[in-house]
C-alpha positions as CSV (number, residue, x, y, z in Angstrom):
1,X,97.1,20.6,11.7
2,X,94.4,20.9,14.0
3,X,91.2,18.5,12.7
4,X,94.5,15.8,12.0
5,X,93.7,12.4,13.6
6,X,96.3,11.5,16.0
7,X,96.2,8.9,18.8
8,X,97.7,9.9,22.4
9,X,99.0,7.4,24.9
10,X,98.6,9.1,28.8
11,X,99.4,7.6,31.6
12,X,97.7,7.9,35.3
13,X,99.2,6.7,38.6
14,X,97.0,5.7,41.6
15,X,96.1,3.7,44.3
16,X,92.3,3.6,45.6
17,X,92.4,7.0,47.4
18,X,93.1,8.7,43.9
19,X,89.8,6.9,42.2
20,X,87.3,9.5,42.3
21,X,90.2,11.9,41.5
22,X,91.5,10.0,38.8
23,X,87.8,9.5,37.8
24,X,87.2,13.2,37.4
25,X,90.3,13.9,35.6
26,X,90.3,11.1,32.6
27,X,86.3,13.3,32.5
28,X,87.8,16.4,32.1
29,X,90.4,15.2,30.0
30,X,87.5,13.4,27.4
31,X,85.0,16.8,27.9
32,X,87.9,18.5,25.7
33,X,89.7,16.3,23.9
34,X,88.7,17.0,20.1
35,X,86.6,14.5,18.3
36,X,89.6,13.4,15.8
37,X,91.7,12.5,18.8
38,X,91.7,8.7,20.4
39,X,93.4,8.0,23.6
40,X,95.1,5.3,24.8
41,X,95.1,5.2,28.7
42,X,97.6,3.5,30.5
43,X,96.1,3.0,34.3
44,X,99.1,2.0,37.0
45,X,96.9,1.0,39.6
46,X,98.4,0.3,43.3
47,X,96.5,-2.4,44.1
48,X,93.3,-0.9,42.8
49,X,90.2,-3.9,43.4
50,X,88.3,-5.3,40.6
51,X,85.4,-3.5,41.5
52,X,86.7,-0.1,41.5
53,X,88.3,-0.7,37.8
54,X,84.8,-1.4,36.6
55,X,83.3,1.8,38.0
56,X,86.5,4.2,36.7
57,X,85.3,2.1,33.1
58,X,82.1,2.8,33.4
59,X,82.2,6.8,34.0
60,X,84.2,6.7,30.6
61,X,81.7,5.4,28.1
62,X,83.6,6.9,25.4
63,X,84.3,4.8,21.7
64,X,88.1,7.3,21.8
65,X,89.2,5.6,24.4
66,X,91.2,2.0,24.8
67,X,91.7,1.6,28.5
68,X,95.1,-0.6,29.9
69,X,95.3,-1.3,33.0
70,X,98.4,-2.0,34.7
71,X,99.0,-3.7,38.0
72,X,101.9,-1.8,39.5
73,X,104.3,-4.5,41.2
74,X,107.0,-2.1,42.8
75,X,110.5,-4.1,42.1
76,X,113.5,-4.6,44.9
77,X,115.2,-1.9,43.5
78,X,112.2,0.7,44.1
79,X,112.4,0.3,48.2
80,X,113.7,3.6,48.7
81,X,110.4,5.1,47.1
82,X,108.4,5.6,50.5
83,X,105.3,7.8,51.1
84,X,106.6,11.4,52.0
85,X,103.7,14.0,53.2
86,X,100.8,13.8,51.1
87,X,102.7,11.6,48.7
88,X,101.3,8.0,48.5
89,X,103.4,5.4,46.9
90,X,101.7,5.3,43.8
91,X,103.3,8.5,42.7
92,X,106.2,6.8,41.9
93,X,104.8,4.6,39.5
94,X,105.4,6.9,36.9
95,X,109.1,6.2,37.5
96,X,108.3,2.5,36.1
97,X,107.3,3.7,32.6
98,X,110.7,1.4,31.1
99,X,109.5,-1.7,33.0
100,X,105.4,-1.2,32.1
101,X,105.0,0.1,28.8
102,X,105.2,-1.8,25.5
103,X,108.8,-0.6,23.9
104,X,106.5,1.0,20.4
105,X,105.1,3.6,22.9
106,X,107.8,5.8,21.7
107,X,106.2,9.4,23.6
108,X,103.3,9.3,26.8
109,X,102.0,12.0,28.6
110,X,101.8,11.9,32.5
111,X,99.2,13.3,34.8
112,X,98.7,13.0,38.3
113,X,95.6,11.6,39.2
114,X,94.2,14.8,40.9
115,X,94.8,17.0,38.1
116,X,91.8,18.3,36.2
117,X,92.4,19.3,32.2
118,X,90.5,22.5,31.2
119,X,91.5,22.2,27.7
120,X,92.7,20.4,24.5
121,X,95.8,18.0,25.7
122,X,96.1,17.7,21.6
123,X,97.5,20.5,21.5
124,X,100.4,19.4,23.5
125,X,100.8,16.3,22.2
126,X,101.9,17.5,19.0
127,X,105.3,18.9,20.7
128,X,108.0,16.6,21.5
129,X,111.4,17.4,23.7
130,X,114.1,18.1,21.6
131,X,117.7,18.3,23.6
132,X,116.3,15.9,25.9
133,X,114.2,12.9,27.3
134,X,110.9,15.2,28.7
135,X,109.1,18.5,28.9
136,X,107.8,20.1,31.8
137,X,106.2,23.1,33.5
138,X,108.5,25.2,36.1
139,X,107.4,24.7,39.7
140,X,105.7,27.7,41.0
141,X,106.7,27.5,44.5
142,X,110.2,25.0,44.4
143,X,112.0,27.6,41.4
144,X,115.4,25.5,41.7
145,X,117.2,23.0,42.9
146,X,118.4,24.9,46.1
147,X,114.9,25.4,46.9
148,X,114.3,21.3,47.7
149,X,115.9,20.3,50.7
150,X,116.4,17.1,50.4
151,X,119.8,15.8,51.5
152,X,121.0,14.5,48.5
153,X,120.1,17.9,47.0
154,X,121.7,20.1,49.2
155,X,124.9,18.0,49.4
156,X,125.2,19.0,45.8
157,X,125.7,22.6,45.5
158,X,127.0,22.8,42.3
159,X,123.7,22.3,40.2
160,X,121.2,24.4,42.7
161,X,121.2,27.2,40.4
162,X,119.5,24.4,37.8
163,X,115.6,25.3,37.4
164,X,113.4,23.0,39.1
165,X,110.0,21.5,37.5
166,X,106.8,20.1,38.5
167,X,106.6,16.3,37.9
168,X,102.7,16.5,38.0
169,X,102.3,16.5,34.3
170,X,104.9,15.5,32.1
171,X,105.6,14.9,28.5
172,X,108.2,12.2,27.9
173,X,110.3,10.8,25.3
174,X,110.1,7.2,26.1
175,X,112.6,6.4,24.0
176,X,115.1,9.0,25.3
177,X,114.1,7.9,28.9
178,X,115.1,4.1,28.6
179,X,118.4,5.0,26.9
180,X,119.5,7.8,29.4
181,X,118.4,5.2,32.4
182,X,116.4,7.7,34.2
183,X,113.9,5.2,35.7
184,X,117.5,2.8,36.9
185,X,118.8,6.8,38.2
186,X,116.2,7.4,40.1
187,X,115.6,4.6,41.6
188,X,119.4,4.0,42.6
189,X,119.5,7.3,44.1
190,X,116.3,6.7,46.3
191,X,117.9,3.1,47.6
192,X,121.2,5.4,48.2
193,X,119.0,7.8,50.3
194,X,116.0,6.3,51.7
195,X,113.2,8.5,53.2
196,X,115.3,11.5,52.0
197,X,113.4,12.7,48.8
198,X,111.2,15.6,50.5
199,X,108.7,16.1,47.1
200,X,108.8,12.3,46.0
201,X,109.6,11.5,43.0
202,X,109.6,14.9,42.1
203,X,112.8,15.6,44.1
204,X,114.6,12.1,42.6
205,X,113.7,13.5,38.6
206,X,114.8,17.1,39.3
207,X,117.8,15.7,40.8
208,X,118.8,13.1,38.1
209,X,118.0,15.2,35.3
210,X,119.5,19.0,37.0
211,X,118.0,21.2,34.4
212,X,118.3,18.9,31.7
213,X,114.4,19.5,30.9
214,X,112.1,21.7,28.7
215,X,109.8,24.0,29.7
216,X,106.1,23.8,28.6
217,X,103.6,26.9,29.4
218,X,102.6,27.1,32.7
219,X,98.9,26.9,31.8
220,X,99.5,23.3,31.4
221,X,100.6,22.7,35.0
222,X,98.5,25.7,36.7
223,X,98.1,25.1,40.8
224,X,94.8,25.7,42.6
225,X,96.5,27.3,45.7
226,X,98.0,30.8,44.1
227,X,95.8,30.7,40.6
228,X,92.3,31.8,40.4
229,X,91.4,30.0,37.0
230,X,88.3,32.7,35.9
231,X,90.6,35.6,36.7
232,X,93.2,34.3,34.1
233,X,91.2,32.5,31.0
234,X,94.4,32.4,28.9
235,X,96.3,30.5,31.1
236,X,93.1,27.4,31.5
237,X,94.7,24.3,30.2
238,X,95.7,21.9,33.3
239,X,94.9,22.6,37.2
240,X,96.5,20.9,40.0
241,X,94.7,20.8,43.0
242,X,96.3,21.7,46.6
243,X,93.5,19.9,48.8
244,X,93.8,16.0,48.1
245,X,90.3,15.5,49.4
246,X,87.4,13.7,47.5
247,X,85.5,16.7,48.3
248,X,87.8,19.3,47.3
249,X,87.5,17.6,43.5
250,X,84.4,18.1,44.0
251,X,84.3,21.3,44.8
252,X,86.3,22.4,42.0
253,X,84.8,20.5,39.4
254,X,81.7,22.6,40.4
255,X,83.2,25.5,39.9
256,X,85.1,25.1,37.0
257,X,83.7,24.1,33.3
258,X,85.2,20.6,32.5
């Protein structure tokens, strides 16, 4: 039902050149979230300083919201998670969910920390995956696996017809996730082939999991580069900027009503 109480758990990933991103998105998030809804918000922070955690507080004065913050120790077993492109490191935090969250967080949702949410995550919240561990939108631009040229990928040509999704917002079954080992998968497959996962941690999931995802709407994973948000109103839920720059979020958040 829609005015039910329900409390969310949502996880961010970031080091200090995401704050102001991260900032502005946790905003965006609260200037929509409805008024029954509280939020628990699990921060994994590459070495984020103490002085940056107490401003991202402070531009969340909000009663909903119970803040963890989470200092993200990368283990031996992560060394083959390397910046790639515009990737940092702290993207693949999100593949530490197992080691970092308490066991009774049984479903979190994860957002990149340049993402802005233009409307009422509650509303996905109340899905869960059914045949498997998460839910996901469809990449817009990398449709399947054959489209990701990662070695490790393309050596397997047997699954390239799988679809491939967009690990910038996900809805997991944690549960799921810790039984089927996807955090231990990834992780091996990345120390197997170091430097080779072209998107991240993007390529490692799609790659472990080879279609063994559900979709969510693509208005919950919408990209900045190809979608003009006014000229499609029904699909405003989630935007993921191109343009990593502080100014960039800026400029959008200007533009768009969060």
């Amino acid at each position: 039902m829609m005015g039910e109480s329900a409390t969310m758990h949502v996880a961010i990933y970031l080091d200090e050149d995401y704050a102001v991103p991260a900032t502005v998105l946790v905003l965006s998030l609260l200037r929509h979230l409805g008024s029954a809804t509280s939020l628990q918000l699990h921060v994994f922070g590459v070495g984020l300083t103490d002085e940056t955690r107490r401003t991202m507080a402070a531009s969340w004065p909000d009663d909903r919201v119970v803040i963890h913050w989470i200092d993200v120790d990368f283990p031996a077993e992560a060394a083959g998670c390397q910046p790639t492109g515009y990737l940092s490191r702290a993207a693949y935090a999100r593949l530490l969910i197992d080691r970092y969250l308490p066991v009774e967080v049984e479903k979190v949702l994860t957002i990149d920390a340049d993402g802005l949410i233009l409307d009422d995550i509650a509303e996905l919240w109340r899905l869960a995956p059914i045949r498997s561990c998460l839910m996901a939108v469809r990449d817009s631009f990398v449709r399947v696996l054959a489209d990701d040229p990662s070695d490790f990928i393309q050596g397997d040509r047997q699954r390239h017809a799988a679809p491939f999704f967009n690990s910038g917002l996900m809805l997991i079954d944690t549960r799921r996730w810790r039984d089927e080992g996807i955090s231990a998968k990834c992780l091996d497959l990345a120390v197997r082939h170091p430097g080779s996962a072209v998107i991240g941690d993007n390529s490692l999931l799609n790659a472990v999991l080879a279609g063994d995802w559900e979709p969510l709407p693509l208005r919950w994973n919408c990209n900045s580069r190809h979608l003009a948000i006014h000229a499609y109103p029904s699909l405003r839920g989630a935007v993921h900027p191109q343009n990593r720059s502080e100014e960039h979020t800026s400029e959008l958040q200007s533009r768009v009503d969060i």
